[in-house]
N, CA and C atoms as an extended XYZ file, in Angstrom:
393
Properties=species:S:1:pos:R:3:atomname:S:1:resname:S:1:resid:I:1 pbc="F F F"
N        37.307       77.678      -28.998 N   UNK     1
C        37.585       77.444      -30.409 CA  UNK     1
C        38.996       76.886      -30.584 C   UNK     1
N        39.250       76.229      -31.734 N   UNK     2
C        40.194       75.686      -31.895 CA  UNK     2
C        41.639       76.140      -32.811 C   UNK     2
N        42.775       76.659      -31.816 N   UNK     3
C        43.623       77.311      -32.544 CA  UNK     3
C        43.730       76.591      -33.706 C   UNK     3
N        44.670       77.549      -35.064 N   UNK     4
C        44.949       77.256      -36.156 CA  UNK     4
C        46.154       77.090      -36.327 C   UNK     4
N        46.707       75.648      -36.389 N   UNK     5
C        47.902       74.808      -36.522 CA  UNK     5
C        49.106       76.078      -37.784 C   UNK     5
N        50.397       75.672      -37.418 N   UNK     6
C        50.881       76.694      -38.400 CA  UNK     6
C        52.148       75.256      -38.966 C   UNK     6
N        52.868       75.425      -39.976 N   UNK     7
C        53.872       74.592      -40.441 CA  UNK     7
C        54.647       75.597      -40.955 C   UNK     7
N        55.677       74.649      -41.305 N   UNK     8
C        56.992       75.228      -42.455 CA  UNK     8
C        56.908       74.906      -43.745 C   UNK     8
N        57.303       75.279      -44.374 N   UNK     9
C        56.596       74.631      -45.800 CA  UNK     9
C        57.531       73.073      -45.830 C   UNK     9
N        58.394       73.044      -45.305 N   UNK    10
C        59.647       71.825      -45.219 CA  UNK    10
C        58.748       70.679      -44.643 C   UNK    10
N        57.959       71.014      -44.190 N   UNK    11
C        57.438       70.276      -42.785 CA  UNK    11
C        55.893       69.882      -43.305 C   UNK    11
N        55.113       70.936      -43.702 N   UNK    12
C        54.217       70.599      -44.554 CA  UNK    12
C        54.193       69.710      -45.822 C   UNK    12
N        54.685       70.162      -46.972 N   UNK    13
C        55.432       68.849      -48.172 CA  UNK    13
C        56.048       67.835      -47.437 C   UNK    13
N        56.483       67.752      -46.385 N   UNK    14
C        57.085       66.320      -45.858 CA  UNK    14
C        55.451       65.549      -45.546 C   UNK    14
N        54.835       66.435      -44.526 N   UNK    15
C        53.646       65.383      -44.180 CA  UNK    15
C        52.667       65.149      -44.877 C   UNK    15
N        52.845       65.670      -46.406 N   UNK    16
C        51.721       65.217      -47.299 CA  UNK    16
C        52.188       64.491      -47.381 C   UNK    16
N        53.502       64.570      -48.162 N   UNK    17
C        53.841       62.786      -48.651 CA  UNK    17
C        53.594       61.843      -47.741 C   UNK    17
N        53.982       62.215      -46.415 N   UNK    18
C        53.736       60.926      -45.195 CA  UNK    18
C        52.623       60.661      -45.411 C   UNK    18
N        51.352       61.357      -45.548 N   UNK    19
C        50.489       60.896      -45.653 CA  UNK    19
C        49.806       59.752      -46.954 C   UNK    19
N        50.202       61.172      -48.093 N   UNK    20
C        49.911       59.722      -49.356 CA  UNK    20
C        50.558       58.353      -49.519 C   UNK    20
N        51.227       58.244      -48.268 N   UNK    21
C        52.407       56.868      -48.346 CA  UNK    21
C        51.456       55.778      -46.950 C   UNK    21
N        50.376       56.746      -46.483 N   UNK    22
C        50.058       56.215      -44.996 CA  UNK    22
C        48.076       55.672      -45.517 C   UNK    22
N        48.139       55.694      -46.651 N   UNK    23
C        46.554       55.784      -47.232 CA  UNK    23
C        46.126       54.599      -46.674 C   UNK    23
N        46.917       53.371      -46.836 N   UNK    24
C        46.137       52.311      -46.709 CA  UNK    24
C        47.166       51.403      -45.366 C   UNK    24
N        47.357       52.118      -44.763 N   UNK    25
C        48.462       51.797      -43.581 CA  UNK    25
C        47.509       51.689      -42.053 C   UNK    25
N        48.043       50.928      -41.147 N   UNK    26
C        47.146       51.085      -40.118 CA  UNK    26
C        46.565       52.315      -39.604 C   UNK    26
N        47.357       53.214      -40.193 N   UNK    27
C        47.269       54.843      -39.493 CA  UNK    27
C        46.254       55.445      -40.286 C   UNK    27
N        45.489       55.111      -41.516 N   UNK    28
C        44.412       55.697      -42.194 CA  UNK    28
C        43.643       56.771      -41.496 C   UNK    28
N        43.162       56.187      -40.507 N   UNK    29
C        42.564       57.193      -39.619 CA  UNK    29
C        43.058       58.195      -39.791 C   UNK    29
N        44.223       58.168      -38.575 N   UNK    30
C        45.220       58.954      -38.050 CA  UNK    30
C        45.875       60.225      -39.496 C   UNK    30
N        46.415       59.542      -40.705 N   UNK    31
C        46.502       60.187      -41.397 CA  UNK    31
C        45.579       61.347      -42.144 C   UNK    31
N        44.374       60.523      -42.529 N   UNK    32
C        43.310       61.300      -42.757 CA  UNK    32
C        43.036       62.851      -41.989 C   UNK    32
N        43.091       62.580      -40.451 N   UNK    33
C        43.239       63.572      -39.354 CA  UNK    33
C        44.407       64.528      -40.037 C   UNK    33
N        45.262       63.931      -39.997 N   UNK    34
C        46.568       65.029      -39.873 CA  UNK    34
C        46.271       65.557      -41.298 C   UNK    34
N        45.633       65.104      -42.325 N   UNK    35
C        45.644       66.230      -44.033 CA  UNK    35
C        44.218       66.850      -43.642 C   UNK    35
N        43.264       66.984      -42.720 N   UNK    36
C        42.243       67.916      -42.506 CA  UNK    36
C        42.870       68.979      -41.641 C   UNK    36
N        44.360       68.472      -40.515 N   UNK    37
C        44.646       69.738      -40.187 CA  UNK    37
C        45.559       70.448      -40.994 C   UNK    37
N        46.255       69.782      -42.105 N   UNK    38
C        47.225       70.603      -42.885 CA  UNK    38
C        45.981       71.578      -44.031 C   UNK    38
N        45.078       71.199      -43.927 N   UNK    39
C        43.987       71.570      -44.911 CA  UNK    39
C        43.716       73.483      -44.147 C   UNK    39
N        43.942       73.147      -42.753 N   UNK    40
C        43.232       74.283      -42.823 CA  UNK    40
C        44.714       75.160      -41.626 C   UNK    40
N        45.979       74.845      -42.021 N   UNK    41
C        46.780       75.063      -41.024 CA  UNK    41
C        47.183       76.321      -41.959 C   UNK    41
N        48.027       76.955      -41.207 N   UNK    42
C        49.005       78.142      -42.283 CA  UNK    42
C        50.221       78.040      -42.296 C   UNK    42
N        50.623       78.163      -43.567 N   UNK    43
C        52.018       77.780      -44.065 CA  UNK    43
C        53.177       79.113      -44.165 C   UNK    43
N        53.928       78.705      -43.086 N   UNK    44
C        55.035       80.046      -42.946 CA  UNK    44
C        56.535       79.708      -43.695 C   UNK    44
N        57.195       81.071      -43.718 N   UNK    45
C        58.671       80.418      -44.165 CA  UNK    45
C        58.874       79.890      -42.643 C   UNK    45
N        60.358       79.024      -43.027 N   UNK    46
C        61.069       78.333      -42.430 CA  UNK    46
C        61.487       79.354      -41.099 C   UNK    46
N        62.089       80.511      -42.057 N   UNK    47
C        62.760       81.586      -40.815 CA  UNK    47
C        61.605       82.387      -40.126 C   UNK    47
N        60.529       82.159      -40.778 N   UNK    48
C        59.675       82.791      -39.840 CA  UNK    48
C        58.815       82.296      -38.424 C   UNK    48
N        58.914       80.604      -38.793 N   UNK    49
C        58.409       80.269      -37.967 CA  UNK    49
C        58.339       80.399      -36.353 C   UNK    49
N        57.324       80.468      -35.649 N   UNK    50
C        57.897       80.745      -33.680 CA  UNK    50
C        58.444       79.317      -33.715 C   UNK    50
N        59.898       79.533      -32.800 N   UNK    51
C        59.932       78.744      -32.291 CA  UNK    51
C        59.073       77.609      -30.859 C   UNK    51
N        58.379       77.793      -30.629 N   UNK    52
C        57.338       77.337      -30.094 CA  UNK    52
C        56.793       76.783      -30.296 C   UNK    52
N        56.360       76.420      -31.873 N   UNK    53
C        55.520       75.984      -32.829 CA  UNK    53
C        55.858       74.120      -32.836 C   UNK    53
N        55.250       73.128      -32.087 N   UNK    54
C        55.287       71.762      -32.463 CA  UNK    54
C        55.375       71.269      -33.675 C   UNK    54
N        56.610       71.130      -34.018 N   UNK    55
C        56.895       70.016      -35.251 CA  UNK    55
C        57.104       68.724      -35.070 C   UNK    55
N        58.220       68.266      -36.113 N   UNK    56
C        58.125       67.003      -36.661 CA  UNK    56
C        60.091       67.140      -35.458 C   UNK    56
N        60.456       66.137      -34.288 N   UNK    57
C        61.366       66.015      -33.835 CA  UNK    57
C        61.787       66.882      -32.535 C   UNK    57
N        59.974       67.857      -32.487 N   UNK    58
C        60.129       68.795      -31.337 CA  UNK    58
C        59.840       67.514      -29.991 C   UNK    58
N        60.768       68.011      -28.901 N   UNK    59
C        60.259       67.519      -27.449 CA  UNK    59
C        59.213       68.864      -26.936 C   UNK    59
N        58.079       68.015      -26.602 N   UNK    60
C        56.857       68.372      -25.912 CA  UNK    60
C        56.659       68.331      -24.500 C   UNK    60
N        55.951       69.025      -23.894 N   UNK    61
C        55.665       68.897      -22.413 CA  UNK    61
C        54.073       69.430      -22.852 C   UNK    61
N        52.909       68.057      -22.184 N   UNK    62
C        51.676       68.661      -22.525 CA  UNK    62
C        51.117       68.149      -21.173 C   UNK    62
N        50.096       68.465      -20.973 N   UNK    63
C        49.061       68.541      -19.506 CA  UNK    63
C        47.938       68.557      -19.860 C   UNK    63
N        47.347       67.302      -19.019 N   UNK    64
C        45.587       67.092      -19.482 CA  UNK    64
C        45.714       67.875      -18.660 C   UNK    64
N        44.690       68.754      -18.624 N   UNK    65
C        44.137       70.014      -18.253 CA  UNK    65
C        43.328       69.174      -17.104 C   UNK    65
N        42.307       68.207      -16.916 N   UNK    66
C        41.413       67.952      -16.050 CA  UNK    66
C        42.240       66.939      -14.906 C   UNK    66
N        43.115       66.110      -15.215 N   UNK    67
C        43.897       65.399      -14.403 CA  UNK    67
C        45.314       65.989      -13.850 C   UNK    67
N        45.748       67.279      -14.314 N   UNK    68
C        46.721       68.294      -13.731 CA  UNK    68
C        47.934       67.112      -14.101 C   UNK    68
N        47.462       66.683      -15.335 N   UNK    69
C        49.313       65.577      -14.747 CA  UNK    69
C        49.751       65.916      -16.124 C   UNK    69
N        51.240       65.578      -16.169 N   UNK    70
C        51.956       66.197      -16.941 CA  UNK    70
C        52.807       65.182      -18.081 C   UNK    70
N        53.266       65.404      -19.232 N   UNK    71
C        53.646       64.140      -19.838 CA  UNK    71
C        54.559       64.656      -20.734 C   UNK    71
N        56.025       64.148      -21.072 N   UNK    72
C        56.905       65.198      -21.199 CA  UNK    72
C        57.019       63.598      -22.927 C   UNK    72
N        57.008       64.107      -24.621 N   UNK    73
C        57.259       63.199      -25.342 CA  UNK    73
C        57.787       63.954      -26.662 C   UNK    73
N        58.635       63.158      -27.539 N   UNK    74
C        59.224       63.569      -28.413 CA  UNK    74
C        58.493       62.989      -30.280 C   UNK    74
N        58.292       64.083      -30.745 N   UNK    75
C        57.370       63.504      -31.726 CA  UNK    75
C        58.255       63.080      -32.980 C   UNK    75
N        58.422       62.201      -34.083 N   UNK    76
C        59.343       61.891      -34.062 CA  UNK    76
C        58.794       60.834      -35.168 C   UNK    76
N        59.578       60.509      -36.643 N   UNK    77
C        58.933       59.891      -37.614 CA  UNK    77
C        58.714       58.467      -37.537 C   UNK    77
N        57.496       58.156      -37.885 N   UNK    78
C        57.354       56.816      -37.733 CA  UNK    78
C        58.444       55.560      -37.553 C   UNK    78
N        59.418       55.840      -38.131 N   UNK    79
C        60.426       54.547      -38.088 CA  UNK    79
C        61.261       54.461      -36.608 C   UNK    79
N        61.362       55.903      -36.385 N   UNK    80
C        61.735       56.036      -35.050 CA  UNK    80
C        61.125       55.833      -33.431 C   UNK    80
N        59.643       55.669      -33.529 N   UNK    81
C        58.865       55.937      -32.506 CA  UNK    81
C        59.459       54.668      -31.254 C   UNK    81
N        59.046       55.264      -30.195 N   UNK    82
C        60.002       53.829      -29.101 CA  UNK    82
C        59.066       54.741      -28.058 C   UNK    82
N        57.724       53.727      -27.361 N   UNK    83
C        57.181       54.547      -26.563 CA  UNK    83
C        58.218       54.667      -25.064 C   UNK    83
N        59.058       53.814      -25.160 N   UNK    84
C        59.676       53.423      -23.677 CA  UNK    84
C        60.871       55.052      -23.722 C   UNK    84
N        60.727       55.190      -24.729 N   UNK    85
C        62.039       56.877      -24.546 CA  UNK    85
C        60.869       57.788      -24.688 C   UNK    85
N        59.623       57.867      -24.869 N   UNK    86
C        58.622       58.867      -25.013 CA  UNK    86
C        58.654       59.386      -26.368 C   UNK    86
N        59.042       58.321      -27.302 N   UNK    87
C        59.035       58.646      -29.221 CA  UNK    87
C        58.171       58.880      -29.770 C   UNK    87
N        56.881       59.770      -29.624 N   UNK    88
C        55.614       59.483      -30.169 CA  UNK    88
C        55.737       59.294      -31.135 C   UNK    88
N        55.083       58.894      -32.718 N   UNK    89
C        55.266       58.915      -34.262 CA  UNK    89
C        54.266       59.950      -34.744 C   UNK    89
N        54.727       60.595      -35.576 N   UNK    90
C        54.195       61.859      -36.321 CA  UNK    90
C        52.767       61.467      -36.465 C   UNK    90
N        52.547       60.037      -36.680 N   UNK    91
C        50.790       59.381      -37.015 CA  UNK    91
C        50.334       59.106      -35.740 C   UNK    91
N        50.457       59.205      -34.625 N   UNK    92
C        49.885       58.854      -33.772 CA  UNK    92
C        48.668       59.680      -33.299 C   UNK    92
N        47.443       59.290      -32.549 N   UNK    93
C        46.648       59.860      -32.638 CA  UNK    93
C        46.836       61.567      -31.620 C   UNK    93
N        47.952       60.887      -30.545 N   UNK    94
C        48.131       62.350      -29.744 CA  UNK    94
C        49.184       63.628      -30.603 C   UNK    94
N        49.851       62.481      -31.424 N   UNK    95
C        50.983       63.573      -31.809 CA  UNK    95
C        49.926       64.482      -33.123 C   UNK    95
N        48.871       63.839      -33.741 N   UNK    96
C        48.120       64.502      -34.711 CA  UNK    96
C        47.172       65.423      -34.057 C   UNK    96
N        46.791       65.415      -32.976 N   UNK    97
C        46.278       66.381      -32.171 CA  UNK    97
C        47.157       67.435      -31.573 C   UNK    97
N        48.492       67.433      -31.239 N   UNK    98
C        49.026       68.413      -31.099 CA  UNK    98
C        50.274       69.327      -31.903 C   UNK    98
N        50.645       68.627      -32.835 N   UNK    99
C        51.346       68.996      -34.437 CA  UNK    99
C        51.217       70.641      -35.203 C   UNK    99
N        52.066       71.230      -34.985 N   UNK   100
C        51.801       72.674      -35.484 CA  UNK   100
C        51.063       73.820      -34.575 C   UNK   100
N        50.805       73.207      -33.391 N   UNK   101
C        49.971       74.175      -32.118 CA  UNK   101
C        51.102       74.849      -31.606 C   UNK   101
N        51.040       74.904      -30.509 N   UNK   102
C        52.256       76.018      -29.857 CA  UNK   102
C        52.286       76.029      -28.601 C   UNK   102
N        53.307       76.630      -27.228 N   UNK   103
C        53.076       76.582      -26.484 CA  UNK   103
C        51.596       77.310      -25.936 C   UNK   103
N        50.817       77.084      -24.700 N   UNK   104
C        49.716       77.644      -24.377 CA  UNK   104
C        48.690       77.883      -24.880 C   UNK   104
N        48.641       76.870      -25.907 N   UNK   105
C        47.659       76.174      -26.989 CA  UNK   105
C        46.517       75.383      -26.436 C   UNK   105
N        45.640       75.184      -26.040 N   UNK   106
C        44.899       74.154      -25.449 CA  UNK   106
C        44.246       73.305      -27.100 C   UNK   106
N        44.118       71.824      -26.858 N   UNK   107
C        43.736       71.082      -27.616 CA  UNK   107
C        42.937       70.394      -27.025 C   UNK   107
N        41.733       69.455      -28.030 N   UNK   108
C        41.404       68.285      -27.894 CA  UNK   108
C        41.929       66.938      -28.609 C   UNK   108
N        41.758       65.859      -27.580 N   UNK   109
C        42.674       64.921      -28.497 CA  UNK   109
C        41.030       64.014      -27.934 C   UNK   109
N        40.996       63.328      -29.058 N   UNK   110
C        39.839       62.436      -28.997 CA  UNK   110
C        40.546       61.059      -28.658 C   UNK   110
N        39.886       60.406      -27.761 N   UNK   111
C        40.159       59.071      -26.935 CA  UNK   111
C        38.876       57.992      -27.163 C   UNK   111
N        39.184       56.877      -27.194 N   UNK   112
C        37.954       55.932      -27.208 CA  UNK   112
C        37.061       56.473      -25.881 C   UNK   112
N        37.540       56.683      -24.624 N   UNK   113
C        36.578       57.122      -23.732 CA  UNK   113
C        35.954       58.681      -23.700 C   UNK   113
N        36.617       59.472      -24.617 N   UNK   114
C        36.008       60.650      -24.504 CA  UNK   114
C        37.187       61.710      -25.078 C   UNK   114
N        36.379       63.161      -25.103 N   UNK   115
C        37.653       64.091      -25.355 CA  UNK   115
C        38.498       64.761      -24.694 C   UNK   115
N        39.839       64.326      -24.331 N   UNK   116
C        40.735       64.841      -23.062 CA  UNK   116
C        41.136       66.424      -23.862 C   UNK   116
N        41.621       67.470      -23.370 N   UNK   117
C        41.893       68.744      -23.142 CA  UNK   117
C        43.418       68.743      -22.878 C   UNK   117
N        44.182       69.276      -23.732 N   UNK   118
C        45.625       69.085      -23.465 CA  UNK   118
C        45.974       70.370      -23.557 C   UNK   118
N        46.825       70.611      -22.767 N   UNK   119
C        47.487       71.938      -22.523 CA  UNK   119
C        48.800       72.059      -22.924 C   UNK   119
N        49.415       72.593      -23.907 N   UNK   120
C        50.895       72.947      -24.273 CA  UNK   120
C        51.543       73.491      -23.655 C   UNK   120
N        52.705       72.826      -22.065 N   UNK   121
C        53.219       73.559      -21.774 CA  UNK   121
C        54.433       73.970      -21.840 C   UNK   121
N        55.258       73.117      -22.777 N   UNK   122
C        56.422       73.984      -23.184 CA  UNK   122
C        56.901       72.983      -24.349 C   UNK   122
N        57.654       73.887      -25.612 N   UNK   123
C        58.133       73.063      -26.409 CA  UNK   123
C        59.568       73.493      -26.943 C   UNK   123
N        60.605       72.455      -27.256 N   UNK   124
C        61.431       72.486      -27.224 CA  UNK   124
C        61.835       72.257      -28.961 C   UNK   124
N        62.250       73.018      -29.586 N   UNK   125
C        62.890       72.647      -31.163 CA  UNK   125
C        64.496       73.130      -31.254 C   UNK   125
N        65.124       71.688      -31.371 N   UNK   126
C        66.524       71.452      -31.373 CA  UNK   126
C        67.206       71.784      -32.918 C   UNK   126
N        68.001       72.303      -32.937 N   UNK   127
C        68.336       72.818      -34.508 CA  UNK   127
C        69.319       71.523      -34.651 C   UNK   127
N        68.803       70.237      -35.083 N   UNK   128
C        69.682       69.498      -35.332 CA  UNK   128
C        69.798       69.166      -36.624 C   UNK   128
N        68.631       69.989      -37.446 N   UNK   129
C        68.749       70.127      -38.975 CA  UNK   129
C        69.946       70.373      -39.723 C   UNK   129
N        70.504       69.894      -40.585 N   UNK   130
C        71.856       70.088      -41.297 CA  UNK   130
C        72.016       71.423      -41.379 C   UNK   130
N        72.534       72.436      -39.783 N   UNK   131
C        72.906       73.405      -40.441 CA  UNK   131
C        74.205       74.064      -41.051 C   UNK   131
C-alpha cells in the first residue's frame, strides 16, 4: 500500500498555487498528479514536521529497488531545475512521485515502460529558510 505523503502547510499553499499557475503548462499531467497527492496528503505544522519528510529544496538519495542502483537529486522549483547538478523540478514526474514521503518509504513512480519501485534512502533538509 501506498504511504500517505505529509506537508507543511508553507509547502502545501505554495504547491497549490504552483499548481493553479501549471494548468495549462507542459506539466498538466504532472501537476494534476501532484493536487491528487496533496488531496489526500496530511497537513502538519511547520515545527512539527519529521525532518525526513521530502520537500520542496530537500537533497534526496532514492534506489530503484529492482536495479539496486542508487541516484542521489535535489528537488527544487521549476525555475531552478539543471539536470546536469541533479535539480529535479518540483513538476517533474519523479520528484511528484516522491514529494512529502520520507526516508524508508517505498514508492511507485510510473515510467512510459512500466512501474519502477523507489526506495527512500536518505533525505537531507537544509534550514536555508530565512531563519
Amino acid at each position: 500500500m501506498k504511504p500517505i505523503p505529509t506537508f507543511c502547510k508553507t509547502d502545501y499553499h505554495f504547491l497549490r498555487e504552483l499548481i493553479s499557475k501549471s494548468k495549462n503548462s507542459t506539466n498538466a499531467k504532472e501537476a494534476n498528479q501532484l493536487s491528487q497527492e496533496l488531496d489526500r496528503a496530511v497537513i502538519s505544522k511547520e515545527s512539527e514536521l519529521d525532518n525526513s519528510v521530502i520537500r520542496i529544496n530537500s537533497y534526496v538519495t532514492i534506489e530503484d529497488v529492482k536495479a539496486k542502483k542508487q541516484m542521489k537529486i535535489q528537488i527544487v522549483l521549476p525555475s531552478f531545475a539543471d539536470l546536469k547538478q541533479s535539480k529535479i523540478s518540483i513538476l517533474a514526474p519523479l520528484s511528484v512521485a516522491i514529494i512529502g514521503f520520507k526516508e524508508n518509504d517505498e514508492v511507485d513512480w510510473e515510467l512510459p515502460a512500466g512501474i519502477k519501485t523507489l526506495k527512500i534512502v536518505s533525505v537531507t533538509n537544509t534550514a536555508e529558510e530565512n531563519s
